[in-house]
Chimera marker file (.cmm) of the C-alpha trace (Angstrom):
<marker_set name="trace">
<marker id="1" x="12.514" y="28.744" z="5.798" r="1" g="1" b="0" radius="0.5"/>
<marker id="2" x="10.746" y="30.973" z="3.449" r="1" g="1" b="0" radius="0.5"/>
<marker id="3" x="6.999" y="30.598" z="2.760" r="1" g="1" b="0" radius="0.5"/>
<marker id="4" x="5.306" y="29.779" z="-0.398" r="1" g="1" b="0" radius="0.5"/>
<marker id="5" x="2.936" y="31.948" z="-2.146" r="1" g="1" b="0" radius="0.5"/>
<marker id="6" x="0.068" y="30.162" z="-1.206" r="1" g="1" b="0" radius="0.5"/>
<marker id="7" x="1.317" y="29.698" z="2.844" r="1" g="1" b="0" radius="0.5"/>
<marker id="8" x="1.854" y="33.787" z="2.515" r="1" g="1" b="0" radius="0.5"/>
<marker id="9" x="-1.706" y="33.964" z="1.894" r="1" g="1" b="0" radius="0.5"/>
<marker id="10" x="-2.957" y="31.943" z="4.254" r="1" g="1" b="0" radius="0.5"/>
<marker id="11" x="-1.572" y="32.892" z="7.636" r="1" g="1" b="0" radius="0.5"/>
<marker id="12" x="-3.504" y="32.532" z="10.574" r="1" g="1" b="0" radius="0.5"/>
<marker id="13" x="-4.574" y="35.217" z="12.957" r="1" g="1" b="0" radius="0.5"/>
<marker id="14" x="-5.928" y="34.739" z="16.258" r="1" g="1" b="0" radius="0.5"/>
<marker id="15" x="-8.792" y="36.576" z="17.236" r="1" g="1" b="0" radius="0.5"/>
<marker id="16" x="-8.938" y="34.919" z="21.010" r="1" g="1" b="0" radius="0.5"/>
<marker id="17" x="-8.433" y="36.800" z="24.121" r="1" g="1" b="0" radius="0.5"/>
<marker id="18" x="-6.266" y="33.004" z="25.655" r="1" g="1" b="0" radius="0.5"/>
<marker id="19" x="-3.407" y="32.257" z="24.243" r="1" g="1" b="0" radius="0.5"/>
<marker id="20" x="-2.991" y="28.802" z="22.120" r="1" g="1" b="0" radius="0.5"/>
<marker id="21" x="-1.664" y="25.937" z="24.436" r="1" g="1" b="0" radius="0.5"/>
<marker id="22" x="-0.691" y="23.873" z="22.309" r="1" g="1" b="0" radius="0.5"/>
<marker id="23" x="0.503" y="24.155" z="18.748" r="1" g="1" b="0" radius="0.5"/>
<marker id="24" x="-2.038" y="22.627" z="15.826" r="1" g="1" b="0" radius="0.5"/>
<marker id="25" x="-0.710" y="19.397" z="14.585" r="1" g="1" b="0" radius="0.5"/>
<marker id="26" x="0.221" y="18.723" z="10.859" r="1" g="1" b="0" radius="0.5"/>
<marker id="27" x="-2.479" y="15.915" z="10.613" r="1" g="1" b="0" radius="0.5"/>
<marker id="28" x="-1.582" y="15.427" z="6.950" r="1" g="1" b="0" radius="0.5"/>
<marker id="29" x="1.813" y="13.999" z="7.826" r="1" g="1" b="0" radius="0.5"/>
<marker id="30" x="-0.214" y="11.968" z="10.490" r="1" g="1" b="0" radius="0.5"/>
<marker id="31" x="-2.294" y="10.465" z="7.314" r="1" g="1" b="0" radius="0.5"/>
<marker id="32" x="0.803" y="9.936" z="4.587" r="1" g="1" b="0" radius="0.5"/>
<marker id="33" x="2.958" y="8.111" z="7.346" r="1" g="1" b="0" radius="0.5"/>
<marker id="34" x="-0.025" y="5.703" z="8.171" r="1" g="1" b="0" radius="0.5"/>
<marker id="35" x="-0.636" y="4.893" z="4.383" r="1" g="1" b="0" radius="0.5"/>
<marker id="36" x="3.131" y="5.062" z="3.753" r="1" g="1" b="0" radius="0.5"/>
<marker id="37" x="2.952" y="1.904" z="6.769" r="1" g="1" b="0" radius="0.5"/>
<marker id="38" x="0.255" y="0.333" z="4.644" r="1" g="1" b="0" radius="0.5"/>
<marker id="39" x="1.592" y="0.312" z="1.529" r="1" g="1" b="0" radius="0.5"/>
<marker id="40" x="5.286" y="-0.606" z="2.953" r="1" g="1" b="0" radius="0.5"/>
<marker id="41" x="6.221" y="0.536" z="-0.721" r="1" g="1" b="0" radius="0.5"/>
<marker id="42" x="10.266" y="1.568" z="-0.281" r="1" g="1" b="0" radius="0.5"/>
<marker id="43" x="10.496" y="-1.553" z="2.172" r="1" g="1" b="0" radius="0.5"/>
<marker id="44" x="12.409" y="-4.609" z="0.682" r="1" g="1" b="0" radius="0.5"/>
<marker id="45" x="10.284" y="-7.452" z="0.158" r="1" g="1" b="0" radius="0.5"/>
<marker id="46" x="12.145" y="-9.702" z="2.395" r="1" g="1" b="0" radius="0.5"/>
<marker id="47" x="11.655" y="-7.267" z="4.967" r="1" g="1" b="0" radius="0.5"/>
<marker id="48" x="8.189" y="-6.187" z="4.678" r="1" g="1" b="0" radius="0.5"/>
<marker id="49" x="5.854" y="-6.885" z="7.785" r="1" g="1" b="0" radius="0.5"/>
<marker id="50" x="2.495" y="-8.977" z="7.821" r="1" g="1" b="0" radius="0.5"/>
<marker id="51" x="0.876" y="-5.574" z="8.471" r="1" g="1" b="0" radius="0.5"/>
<marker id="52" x="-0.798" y="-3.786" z="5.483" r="1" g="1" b="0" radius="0.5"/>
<marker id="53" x="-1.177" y="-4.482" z="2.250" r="1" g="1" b="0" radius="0.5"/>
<marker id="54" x="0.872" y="-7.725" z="2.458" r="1" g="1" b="0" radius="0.5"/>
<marker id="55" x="-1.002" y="-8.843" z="5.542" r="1" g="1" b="0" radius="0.5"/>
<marker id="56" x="-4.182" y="-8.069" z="3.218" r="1" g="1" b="0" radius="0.5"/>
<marker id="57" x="-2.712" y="-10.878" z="0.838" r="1" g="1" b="0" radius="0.5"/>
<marker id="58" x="-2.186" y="-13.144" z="3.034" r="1" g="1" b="0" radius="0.5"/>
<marker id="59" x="-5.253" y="-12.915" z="4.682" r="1" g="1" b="0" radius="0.5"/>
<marker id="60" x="-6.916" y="-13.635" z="1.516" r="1" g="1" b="0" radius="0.5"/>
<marker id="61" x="-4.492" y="-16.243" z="0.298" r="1" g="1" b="0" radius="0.5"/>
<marker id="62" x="-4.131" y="-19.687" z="-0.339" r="1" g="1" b="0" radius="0.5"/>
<marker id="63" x="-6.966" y="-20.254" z="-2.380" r="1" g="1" b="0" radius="0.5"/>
<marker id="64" x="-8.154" y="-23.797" z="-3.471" r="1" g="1" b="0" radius="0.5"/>
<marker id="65" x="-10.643" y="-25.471" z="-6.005" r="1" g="1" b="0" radius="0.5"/>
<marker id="66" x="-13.491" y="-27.159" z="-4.962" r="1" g="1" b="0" radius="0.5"/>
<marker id="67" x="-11.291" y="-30.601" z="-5.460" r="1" g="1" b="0" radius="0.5"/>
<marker id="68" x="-8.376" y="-29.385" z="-3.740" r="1" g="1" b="0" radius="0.5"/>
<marker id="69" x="-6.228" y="-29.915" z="-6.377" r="1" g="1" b="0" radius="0.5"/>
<marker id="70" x="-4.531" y="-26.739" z="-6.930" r="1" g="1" b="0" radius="0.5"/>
<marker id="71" x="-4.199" y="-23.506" z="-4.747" r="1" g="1" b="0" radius="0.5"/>
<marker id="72" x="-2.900" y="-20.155" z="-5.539" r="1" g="1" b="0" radius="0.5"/>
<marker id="73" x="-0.637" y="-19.029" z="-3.026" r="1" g="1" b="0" radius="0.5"/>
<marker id="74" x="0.774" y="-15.271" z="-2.461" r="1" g="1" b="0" radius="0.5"/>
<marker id="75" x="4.325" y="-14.724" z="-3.153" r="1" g="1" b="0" radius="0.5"/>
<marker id="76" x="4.867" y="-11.089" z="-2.764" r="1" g="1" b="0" radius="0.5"/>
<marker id="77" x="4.193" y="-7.562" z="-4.061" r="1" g="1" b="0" radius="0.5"/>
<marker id="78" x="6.121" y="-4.591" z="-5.604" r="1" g="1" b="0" radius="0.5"/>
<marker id="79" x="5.166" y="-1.293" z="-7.304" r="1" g="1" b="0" radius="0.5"/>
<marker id="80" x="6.746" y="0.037" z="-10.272" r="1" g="1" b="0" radius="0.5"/>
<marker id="81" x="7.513" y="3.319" z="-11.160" r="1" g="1" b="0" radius="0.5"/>
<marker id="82" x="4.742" y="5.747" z="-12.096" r="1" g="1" b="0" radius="0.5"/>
<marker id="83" x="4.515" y="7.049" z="-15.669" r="1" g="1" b="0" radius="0.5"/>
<marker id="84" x="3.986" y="10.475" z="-14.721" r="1" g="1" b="0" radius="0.5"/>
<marker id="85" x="5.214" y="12.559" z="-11.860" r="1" g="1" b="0" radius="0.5"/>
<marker id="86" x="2.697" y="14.510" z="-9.488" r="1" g="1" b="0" radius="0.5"/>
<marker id="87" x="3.478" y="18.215" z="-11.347" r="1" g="1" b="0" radius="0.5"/>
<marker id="88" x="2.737" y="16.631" z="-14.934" r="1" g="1" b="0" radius="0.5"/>
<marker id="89" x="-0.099" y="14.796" z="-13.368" r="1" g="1" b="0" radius="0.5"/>
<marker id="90" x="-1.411" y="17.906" z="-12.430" r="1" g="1" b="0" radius="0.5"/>
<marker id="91" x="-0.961" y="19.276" z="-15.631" r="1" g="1" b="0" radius="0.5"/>
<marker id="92" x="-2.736" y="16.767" z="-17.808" r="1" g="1" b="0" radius="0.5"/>
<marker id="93" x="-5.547" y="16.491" z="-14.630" r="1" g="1" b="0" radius="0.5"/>
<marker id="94" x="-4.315" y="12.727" z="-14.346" r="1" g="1" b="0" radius="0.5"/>
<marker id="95" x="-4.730" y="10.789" z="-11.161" r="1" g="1" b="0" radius="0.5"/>
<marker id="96" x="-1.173" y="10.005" z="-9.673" r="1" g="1" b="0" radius="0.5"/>
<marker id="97" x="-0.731" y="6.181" z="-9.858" r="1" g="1" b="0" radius="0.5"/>
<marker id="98" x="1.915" y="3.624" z="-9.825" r="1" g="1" b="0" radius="0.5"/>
<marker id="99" x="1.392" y="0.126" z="-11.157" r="1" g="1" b="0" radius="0.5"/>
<marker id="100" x="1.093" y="-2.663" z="-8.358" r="1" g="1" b="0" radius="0.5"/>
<marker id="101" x="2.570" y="-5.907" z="-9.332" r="1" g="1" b="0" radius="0.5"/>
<marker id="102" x="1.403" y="-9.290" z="-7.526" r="1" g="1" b="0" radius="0.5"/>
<marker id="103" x="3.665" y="-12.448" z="-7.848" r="1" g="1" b="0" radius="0.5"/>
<marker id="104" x="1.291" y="-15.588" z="-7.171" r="1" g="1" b="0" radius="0.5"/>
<marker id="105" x="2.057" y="-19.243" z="-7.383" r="1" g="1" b="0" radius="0.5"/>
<marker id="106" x="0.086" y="-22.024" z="-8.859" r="1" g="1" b="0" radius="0.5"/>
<marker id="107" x="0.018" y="-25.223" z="-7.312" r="1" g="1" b="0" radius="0.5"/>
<marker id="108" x="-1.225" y="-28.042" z="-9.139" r="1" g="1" b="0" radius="0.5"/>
<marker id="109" x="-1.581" y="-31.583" z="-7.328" r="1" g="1" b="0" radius="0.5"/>
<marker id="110" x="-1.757" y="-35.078" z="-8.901" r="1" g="1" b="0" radius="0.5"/>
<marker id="111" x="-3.764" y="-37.253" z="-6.432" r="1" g="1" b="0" radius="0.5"/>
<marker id="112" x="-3.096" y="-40.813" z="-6.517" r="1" g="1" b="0" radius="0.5"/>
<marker id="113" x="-6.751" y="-41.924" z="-6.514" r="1" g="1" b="0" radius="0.5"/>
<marker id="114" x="-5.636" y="-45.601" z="-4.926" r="1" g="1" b="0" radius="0.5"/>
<marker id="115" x="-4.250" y="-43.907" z="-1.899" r="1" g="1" b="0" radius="0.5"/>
<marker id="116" x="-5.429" y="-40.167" z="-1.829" r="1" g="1" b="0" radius="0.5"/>
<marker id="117" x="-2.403" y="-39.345" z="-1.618" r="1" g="1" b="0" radius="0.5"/>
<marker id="118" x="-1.565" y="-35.798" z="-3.117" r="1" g="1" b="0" radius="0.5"/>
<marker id="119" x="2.001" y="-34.928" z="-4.802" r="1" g="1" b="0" radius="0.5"/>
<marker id="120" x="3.249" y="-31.823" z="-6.547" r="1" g="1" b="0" radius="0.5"/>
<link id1="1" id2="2" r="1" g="1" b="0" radius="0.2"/>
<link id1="2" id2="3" r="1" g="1" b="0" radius="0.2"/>
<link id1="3" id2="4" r="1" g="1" b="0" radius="0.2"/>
<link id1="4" id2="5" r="1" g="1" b="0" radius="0.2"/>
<link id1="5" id2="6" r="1" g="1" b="0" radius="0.2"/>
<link id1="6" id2="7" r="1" g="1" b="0" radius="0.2"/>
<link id1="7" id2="8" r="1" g="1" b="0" radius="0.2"/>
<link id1="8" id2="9" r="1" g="1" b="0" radius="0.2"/>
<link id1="9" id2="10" r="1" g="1" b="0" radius="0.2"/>
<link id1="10" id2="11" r="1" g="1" b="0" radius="0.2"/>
<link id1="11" id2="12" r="1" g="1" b="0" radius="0.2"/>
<link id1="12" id2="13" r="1" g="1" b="0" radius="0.2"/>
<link id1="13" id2="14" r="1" g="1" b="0" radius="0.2"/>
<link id1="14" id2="15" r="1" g="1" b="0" radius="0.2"/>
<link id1="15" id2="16" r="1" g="1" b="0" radius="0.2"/>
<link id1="16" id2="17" r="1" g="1" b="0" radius="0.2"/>
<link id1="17" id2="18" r="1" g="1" b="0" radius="0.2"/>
<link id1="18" id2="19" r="1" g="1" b="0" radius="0.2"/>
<link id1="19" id2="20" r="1" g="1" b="0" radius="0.2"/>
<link id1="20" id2="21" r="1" g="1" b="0" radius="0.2"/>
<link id1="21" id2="22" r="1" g="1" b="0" radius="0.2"/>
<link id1="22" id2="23" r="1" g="1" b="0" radius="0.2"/>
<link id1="23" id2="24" r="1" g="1" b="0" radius="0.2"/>
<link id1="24" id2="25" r="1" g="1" b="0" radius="0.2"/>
<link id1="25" id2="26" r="1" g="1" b="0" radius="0.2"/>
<link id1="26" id2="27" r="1" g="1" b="0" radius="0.2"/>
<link id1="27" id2="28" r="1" g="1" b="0" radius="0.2"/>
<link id1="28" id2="29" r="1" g="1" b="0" radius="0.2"/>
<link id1="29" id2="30" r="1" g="1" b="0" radius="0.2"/>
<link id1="30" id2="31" r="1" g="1" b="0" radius="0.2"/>
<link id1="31" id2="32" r="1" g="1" b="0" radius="0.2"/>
<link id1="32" id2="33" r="1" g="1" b="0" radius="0.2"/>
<link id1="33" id2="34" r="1" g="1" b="0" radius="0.2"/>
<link id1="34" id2="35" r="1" g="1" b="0" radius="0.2"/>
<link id1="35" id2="36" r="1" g="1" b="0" radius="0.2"/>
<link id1="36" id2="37" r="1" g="1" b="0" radius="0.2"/>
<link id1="37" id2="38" r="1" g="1" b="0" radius="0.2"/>
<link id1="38" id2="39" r="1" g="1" b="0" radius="0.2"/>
<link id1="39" id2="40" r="1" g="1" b="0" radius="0.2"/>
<link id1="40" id2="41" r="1" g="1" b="0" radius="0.2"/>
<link id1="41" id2="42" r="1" g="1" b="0" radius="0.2"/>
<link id1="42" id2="43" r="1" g="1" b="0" radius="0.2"/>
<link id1="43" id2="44" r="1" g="1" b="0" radius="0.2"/>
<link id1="44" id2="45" r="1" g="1" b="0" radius="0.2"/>
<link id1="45" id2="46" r="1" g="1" b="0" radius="0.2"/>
<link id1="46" id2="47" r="1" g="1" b="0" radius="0.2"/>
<link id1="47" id2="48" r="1" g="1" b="0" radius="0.2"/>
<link id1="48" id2="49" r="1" g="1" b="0" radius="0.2"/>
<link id1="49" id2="50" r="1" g="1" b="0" radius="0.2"/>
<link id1="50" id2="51" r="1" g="1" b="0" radius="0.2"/>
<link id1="51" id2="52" r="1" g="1" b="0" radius="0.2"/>
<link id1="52" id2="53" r="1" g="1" b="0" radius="0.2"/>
<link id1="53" id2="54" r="1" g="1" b="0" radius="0.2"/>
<link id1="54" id2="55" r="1" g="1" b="0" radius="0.2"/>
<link id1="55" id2="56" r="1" g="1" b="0" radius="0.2"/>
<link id1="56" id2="57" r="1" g="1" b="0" radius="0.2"/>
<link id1="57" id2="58" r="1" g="1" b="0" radius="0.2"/>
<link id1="58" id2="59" r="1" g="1" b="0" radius="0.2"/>
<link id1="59" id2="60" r="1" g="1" b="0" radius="0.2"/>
<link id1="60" id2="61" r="1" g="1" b="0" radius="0.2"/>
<link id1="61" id2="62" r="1" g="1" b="0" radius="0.2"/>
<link id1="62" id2="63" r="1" g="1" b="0" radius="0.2"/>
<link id1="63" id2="64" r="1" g="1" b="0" radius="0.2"/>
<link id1="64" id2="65" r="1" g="1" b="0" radius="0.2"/>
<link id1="65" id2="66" r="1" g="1" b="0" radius="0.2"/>
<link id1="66" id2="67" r="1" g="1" b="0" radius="0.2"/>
<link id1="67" id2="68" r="1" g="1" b="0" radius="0.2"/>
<link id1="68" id2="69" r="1" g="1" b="0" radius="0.2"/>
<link id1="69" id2="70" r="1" g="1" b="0" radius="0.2"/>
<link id1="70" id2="71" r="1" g="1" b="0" radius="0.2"/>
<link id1="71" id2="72" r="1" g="1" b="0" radius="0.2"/>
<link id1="72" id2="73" r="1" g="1" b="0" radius="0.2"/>
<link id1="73" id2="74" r="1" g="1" b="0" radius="0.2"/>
<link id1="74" id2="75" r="1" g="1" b="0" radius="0.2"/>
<link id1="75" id2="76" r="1" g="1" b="0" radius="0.2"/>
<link id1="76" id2="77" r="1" g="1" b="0" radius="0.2"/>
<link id1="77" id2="78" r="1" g="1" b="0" radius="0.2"/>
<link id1="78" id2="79" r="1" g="1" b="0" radius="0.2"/>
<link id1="79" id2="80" r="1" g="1" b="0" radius="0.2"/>
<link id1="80" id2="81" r="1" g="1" b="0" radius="0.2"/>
<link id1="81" id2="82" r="1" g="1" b="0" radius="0.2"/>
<link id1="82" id2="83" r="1" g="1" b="0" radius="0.2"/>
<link id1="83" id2="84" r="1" g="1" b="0" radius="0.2"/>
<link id1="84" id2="85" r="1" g="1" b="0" radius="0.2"/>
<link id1="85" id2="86" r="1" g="1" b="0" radius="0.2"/>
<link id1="86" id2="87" r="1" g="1" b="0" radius="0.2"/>
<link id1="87" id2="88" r="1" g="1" b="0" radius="0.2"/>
<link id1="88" id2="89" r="1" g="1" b="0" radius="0.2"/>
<link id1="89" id2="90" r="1" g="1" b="0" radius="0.2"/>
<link id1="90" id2="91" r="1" g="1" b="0" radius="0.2"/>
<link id1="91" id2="92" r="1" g="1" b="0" radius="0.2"/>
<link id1="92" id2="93" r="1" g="1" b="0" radius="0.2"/>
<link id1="93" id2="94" r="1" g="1" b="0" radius="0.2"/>
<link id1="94" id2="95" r="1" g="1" b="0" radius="0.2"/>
<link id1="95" id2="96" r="1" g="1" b="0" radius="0.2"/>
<link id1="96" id2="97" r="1" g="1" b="0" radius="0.2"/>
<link id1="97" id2="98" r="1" g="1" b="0" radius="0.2"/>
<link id1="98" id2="99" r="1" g="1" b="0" radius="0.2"/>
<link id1="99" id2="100" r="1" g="1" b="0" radius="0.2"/>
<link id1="100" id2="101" r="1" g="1" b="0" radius="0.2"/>
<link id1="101" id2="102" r="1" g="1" b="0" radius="0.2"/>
<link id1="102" id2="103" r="1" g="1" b="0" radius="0.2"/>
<link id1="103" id2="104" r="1" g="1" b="0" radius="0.2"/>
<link id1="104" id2="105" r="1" g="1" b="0" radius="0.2"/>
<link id1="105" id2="106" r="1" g="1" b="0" radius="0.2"/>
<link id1="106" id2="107" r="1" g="1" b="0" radius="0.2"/>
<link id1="107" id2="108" r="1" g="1" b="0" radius="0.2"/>
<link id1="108" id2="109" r="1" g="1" b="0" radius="0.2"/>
<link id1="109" id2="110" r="1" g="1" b="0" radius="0.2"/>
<link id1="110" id2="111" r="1" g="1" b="0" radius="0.2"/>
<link id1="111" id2="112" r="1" g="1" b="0" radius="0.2"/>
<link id1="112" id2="113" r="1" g="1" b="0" radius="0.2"/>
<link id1="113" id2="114" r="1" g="1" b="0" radius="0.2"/>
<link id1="114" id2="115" r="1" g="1" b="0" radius="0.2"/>
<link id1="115" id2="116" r="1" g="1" b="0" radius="0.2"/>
<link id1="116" id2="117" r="1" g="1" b="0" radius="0.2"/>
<link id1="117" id2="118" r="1" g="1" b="0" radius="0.2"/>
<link id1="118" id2="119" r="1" g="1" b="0" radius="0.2"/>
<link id1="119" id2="120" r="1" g="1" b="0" radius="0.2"/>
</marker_set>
């Protein structure tokens, strides 16, 4: 594998009289894979965990009115394409970003004030 301009520049010499015991680890990758878990962004929806960003929603959701007649319930999540890629994002000094898109449900309830009884 040939190195990049920037990785010729920047190789590493040891000054140290031991040698290294173990070899450094790339804790980037450590990082992307844990936010790549998060996210769960080229996972199906039917087959995303409740870890993450969808166990952040559903944490959070159902939420009712005071009268408990409706409550907005989470659905599920996806992210759409970004406008820009990373190299034009660079260019332009953008931040790279994708749109998230929620899908809630409203649920509205007709109580039957005789009974208390509540109905969709």
């Amino acid at each position: 594998m040939a190195l990049s301009f920037t990785e010729k520049k920047r190789i590493r010499k040891s000054f140290g009289r031991i040698p290294e015991a173990i070899e450094m680890p790339n804790l980037i990758e450590v990082q992307r894979e844990s936010y790549e878990h998060f996210l769960q962004m080229h996972t199906p929806a039917p087959e995303r965990t409740d870890d993450g960003l969808g166990g952040v929603f559903k944490s959070v959701f159902p939420i009712t009115d005071f009268s408990e007649r409706a409550t907005l319930e989470y659905v599920s999540y996806e992210f759409e394409a970004p406008k820009f890629d990373v190299e034009e994002c660079m260019q332009r000094d953008l931040t790279f970003q994708a749109p998230l898109k929620v899908r809630l449900q409203l649920v509205v309830f007709e109580v039957d004030e005789d009974t208390g009884a509540r109905s969709v």
